[in-house]
C-alpha positions, 0 to 999 in steps of 0.5 A, spaced: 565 562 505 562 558 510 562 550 507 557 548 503 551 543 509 551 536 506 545 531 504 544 526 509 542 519 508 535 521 511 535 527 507 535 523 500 530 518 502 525 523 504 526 526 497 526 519 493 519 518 497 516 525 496 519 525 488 516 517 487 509 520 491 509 526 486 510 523 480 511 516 480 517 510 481 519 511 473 521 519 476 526 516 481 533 518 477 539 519 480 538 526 476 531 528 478 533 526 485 539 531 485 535 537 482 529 535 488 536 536 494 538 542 490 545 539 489 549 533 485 548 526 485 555 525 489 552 525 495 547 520 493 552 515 491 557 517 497 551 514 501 547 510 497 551 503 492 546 506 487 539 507 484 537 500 487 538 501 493 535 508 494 528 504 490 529 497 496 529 503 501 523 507 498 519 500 497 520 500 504 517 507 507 512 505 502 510 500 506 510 502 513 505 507 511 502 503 508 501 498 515 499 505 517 493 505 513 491 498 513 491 499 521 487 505 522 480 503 523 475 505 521 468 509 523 462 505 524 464 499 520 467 491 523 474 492 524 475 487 517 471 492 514 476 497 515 482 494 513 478 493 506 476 500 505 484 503 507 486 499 503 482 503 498 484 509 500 490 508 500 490 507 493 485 514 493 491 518 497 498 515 495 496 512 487 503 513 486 506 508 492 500 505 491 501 503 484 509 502 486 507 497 492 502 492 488 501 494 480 509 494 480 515 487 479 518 487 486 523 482 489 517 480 493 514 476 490 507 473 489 503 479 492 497 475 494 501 470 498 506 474 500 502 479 503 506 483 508 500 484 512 496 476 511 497 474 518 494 480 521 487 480 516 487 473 518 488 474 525 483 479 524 478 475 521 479 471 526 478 475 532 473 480 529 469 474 524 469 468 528 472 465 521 479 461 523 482 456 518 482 455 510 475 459 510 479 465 513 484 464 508 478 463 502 475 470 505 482 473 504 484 471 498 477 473 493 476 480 498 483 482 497 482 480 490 476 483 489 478 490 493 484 489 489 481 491 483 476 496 486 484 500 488 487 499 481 481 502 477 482 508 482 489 509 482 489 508 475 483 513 475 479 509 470 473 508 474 470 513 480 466 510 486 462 514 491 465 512 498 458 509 499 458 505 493 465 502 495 462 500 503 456 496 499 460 492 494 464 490 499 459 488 504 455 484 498 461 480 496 463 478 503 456 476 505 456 472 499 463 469 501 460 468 507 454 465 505 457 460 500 461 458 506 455 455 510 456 461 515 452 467 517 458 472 518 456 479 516 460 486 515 
C-alpha cells in the first residue's frame, strides 16, 4: 500500500479559512478541522502549537483579503468613497470573517484606533479630499463608525439596504461632517 499523503501546514490554514467563512470562528475545532482535511487531528498539532495558533493565523488571512477589499476601488465614486463602501461589501461577502475581524475580542485592541488599515484611509483622505490633520482624523473615526454599524446590521442580517441607499447615506453623512468642518468637500 502506497503511503498515505501528508497534510501540509498550508493545507490546514486554508481549511481553518474556508471552515471560519462557511460557518463562523466558534466552528474552528481541532475535530471539525480534521474532518474538513479528511484525517486526524495529529497533523494539525505536528504543525500547529494548538488551536490558538491556527486562529492567530486565520485572523491573519482574514485581514489580507480584507486589505484587498478596502483597496479595490470603486466605479464612479471618489476613491475615499470607495474605501467606505468595500468596507460594506466586505461584510456582505465574507459575513463570517467579517464578524471574526470587528464583532469579535481580538488581541488587537481597540479597533477604532488600532485599525490596521487608518494610515492609508487618512492618506486617502489626504490626497483625494484635501482633509489633512485632526479633521482627517474627525471624518475617519465618525464614518468608520457610522459605515460600521451600516456593515454590522448586514453581516448580522439584521437590516437590508439597496446598493443606492447605502451610496447615499454615506455621501449625506460625509458631506454633514464636512460641512460641520467649515469645509465644502464632497464625495
Amino acid at each position: 500500500m502506497p503511503p498515505k499523503a501528508k497534510i501540509t501546514k498550508e493545507e490546514i490554514l486554508s481549511k481553518a479559512v474556508a471552515l471560519v467563512r462557511e460557518e463562523g470562528v466558534g466552528a474552528l475545532t481541532a475535530k471539525s478541522l480534521a474532518a474538513k482535511l479528511g484525517c486526524s487531528t495529529q497533523p494539525i498539532f505536528w504543525h500547529y502549537s494548538g488551536m490558538d495558533e491556527i486562529r492567530s493565523q486565520v485572523c491573519e488571512q482574514a485581514l489580507r483579503l480584507f486589505d484587498r477589499f478596502i483597496r479595490s476601488g470603486g466605479e464612479n465614486v471618489s476613491p475615499y468613497k470607495a474605501i467606505g463602501l468595500n468596507y460594506i461589501r466586505f461584510a456582505e461577502e465574507e459575513k463570517e470573517l467579517f464578524k471574526l475581524l470587528f464583532m469579535s475580542e481580538n488581541e488587537r485592541g481597540n479597533i477604532l484606533s488600532e485599525h490596521a488599515e487608518m494610515p492609508y484611509i487618512l492618506n486617502v483622505l489626504k490626497e483625494t479630499e484635501n482633509i489633512g490633520g485632526d479633521a482627517a482624523r474627525a471624518v475617519y473615526e465618525e464614518m468608520w463608525l457610522f459605515s460600521h454599524g451600516i456593515a454590522t446590521m448586514i453581516a448580522t442580517g439584521t437590516a437590508r439596504f439597496s446598493r443606492e441607499k447605502i451610496d447615499k447615506m454615506l455621501s449625506d453623512v460625509y458631506r454633514g461632517l464636512v460641512k460641520n468642518l467649515g469645509s465644502e468637500h464632497i464625495l
